[in-house]
N, C-alpha and C positions, 0 to 999 in steps of 0.2 A: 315105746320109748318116747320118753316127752320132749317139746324144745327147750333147747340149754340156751342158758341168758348169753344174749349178746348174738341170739341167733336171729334172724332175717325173719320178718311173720311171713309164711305161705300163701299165695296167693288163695284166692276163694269168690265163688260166687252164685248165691246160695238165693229160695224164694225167701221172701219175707213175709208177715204173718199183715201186712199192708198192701197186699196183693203187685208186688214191685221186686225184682231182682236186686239182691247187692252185693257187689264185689269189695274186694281189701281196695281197691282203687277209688270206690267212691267218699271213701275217709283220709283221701290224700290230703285233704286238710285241717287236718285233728293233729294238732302237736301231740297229742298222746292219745292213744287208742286202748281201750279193754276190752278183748275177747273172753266172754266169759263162756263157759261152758253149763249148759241148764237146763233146764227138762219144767214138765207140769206135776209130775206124779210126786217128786222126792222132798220128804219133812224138809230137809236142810235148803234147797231151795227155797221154797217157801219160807222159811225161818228168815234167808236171806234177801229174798225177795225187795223189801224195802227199803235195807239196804245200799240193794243195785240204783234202787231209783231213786235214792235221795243223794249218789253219789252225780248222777248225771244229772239233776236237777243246781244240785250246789256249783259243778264243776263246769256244765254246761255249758257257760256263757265265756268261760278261759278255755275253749276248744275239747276240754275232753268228749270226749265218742267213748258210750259202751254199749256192745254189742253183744246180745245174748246167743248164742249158736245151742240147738237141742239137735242130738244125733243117735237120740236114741231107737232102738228097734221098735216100734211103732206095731208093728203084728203084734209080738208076744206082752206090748205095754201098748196098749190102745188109748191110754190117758195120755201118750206123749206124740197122738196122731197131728195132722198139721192143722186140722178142723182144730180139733181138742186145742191146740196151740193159741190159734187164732179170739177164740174163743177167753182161754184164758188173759191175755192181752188186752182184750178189750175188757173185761171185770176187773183187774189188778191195775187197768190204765197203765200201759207200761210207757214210758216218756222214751224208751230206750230199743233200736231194731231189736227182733226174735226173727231168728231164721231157722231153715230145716236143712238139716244135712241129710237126708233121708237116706242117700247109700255109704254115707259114713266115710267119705273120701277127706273130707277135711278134716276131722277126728283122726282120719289114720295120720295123717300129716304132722298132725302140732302133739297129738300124746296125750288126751287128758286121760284121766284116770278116774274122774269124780262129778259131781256135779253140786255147787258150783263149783267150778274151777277155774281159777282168775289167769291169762295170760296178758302181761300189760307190757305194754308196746310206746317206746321215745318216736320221736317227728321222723327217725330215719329209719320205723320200721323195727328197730333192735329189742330184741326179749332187753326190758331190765327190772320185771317182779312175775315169779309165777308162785302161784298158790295158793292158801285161802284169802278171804275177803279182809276176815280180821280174825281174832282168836277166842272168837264163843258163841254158838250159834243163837244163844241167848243175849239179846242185845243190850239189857241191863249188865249182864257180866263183859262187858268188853272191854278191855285194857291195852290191847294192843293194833292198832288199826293198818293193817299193813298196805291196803291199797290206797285210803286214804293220803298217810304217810308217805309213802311214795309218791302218788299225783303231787303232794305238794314241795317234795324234790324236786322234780323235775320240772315242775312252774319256776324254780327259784336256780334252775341250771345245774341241778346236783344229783348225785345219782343218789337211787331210792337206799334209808338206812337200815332194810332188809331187801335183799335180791330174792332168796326162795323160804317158803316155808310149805311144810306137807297140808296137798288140798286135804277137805273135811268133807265129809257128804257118801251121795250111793255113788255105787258104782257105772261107769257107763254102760248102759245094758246094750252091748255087740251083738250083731249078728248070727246067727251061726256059720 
């Protein structure tokens, strides 16, 4: 079960692919926060990939923070191990934290379902957009930007002019 908008983000604190631990407390200063949900192995990442990083590069400097979280099972997907991660990070240059949820406690928590999967989070914490990035994983076909969109609501004090739409992508590969 995923978090419903206007719900509180779950605490978390997770390694990072920068050799440093980071909690929901060290973005206490991010008037908007993106936890995205992501892995190494999946096309739709990848396709989204840039993105992730041309939203934190554009938005960066007005406080947005996005945060990659990969919680995938790592045994049976060995491309989504933390090495594999760290590795990938530094080739993609990611401007943006990649963390490891490695026993999937944070995953259980917030509900994704997909990867990417966008949880986007107001100054007080509160879900106010979950779900895909924009609506084509093909970046020529894009017409609807829904996280864009949204940051630039809530820069301007308004709430986002879509709250949910259905993530796009694989699925998150659980445990057994």
């Amino acid at each position: 079960m995923s978090l419903t908008i206007a719900t509180e983000a779950p605490s978390f604190d997770l390694p990072g692919v920068d050799g440093r631990n980071h909690s929901l407390d060290d973005y206490a200063d991010a008037p908007i926060l993106a936890v995205v949900w992501s892995c190494n192995h999946c096309p739709y990442v990848i396709a989204w990939e840039g993105r992730m990083k041309a939203l934190q590069e554009e938005y960066g400097d007005r406080g947005f923070r996005l945060v990659a979280i990969n919680s995938n099972d790592a045994e049976n997907y060995p491309a989504d191990s933390f090495d594999a991660m760290k590795q990938r990070a530094q080739e993609q240059e990611f401007n943006f934290d990649y963390l490891h949820d490695a026993d999937q406690s944070v995953a259980q928590q917030y509900g994704p379902e997909r990867t990417p999967e966008v949880f986007l989070f107001d100054r007080n914490r509160r879900l106010v957009y979950h779900g895909a990035i924009d609506d084509s994983r093909e970046e020529d076909g894009v017409s609807e930007r829904y996280v864009r969109d949204a940051i630039e609501a809530l820069l301007a004090d308004q709430d986002p002019p879509v709250s949910e739409t259905p993530p796009v992508g694989c699925s998150v590969k659980w445990k057994e």
